[in-house]
C-alpha positions as CSV (number, residue, x, y, z in Angstrom):
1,X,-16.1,12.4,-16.7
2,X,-13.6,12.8,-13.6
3,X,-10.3,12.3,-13.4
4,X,-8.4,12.3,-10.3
5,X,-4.6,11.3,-9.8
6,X,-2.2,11.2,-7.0
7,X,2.0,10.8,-7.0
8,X,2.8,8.2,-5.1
9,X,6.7,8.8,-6.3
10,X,8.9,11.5,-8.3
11,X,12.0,11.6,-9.0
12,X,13.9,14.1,-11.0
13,X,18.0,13.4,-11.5
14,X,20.5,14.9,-12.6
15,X,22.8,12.9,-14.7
16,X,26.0,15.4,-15.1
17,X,27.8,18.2,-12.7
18,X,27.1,21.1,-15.2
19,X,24.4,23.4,-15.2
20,X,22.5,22.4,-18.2
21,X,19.2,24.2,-18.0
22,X,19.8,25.7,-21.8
23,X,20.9,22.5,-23.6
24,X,18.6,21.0,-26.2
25,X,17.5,17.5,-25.4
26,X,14.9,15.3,-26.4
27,X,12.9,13.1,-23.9
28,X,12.0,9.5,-24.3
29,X,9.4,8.4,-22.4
30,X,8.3,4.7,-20.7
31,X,4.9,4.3,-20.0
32,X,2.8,1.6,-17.8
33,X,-0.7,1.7,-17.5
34,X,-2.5,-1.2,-15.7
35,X,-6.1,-1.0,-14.7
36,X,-6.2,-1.7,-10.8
37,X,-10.0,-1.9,-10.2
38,X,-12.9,-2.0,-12.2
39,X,-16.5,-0.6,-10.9
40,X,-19.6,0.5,-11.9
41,X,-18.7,4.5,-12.2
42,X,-15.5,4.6,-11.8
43,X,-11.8,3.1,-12.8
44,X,-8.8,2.9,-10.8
45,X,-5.1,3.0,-12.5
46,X,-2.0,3.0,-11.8
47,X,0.5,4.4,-13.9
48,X,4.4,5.2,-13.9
49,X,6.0,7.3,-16.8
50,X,9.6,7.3,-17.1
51,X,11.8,10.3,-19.2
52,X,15.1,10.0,-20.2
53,X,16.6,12.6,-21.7
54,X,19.0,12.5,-25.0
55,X,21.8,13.4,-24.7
56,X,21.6,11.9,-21.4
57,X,21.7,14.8,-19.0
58,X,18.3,14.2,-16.9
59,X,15.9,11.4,-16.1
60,X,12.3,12.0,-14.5
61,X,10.5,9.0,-12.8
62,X,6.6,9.4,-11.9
63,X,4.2,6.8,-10.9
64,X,0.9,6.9,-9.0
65,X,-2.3,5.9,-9.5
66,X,-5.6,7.8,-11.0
67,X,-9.2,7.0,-10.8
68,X,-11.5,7.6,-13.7
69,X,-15.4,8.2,-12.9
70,X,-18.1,8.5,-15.0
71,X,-20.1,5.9,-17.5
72,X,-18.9,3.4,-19.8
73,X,-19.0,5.4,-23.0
74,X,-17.1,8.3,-21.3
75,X,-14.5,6.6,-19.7
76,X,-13.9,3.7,-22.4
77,X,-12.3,6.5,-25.2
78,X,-10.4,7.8,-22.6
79,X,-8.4,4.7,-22.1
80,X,-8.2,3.0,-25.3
81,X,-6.1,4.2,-28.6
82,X,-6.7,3.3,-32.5
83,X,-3.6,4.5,-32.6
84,X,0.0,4.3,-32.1
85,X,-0.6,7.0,-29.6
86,X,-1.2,6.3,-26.2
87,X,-4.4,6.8,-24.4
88,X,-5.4,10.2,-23.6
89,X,-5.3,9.5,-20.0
90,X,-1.6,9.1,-20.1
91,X,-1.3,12.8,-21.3
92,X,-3.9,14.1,-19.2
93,X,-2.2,12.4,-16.4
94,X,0.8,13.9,-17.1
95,X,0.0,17.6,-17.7
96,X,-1.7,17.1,-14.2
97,X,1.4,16.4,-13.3
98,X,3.6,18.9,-15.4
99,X,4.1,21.8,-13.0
100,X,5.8,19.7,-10.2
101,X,8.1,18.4,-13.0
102,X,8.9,21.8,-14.6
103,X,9.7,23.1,-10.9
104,X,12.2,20.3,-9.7
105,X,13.4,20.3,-12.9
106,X,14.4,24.1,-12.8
107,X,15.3,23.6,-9.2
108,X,18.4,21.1,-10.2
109,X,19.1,22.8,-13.7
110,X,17.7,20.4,-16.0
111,X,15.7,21.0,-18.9
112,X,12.6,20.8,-19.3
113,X,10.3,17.8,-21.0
114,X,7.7,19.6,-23.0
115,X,4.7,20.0,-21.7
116,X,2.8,18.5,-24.4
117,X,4.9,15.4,-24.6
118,X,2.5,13.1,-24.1
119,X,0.2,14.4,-26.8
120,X,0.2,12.4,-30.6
């Protein structure tokens, strides 16, 4: 299986005037996943994760899209969840993703989301 994403948009804020790289939050995420095209070998996404921090000192907005290749049977776990979890894509898409975060973040003096955040 392949898995290739792209950031169309990302947006790290800072929500107070203190530096509060050191504080202890929590991050609440928002997630959309929406299947954009569907063909034989491949899968095309488009995705937009939103983290808000609590207490509210930082939010992070990302959305692109992501393309999935390979067969049914590889691709079909990838996007579906028995679970309350969401769909492994989402977390691989966003430790893909995690190093751009983690450097604005630090850049502005925000904390850090984990980087397994994603993960059940």
């Amino acid at each position: 299986m392949d898995l290739r994403v792209r950031i169309d948009k990302l947006v790290v804020d800072k929500l107070v005037s203190d530096d509060v790289v050191d504080k202890d939050v929590v991050y609440k995420v928002a997630v959309t996943l929406t299947e954009t095209e569907k063909n034989p070998g491949w899968t095309g996404l488009s995705y937009s994760l939103d983290l808000t921090s609590e207490p509210s000192v930082a939010r992070i907005q990302i959305s692109g899209t992501a393309a999935i290749g390979g067969t049914k049977e590889e691709v079909l776990p990838f996007l579906t969840s028995g679970t309350k979890a969401p769909p492994a894509v989402l977390a691989e898409i966003y430790e893909r993703q995690y190093g751009t975060i983690y450097l604005l973040c630090d850049a502005i003096h925000v904390p850090h989301p984990l980087p397994t955040l994603m993960r059940a």
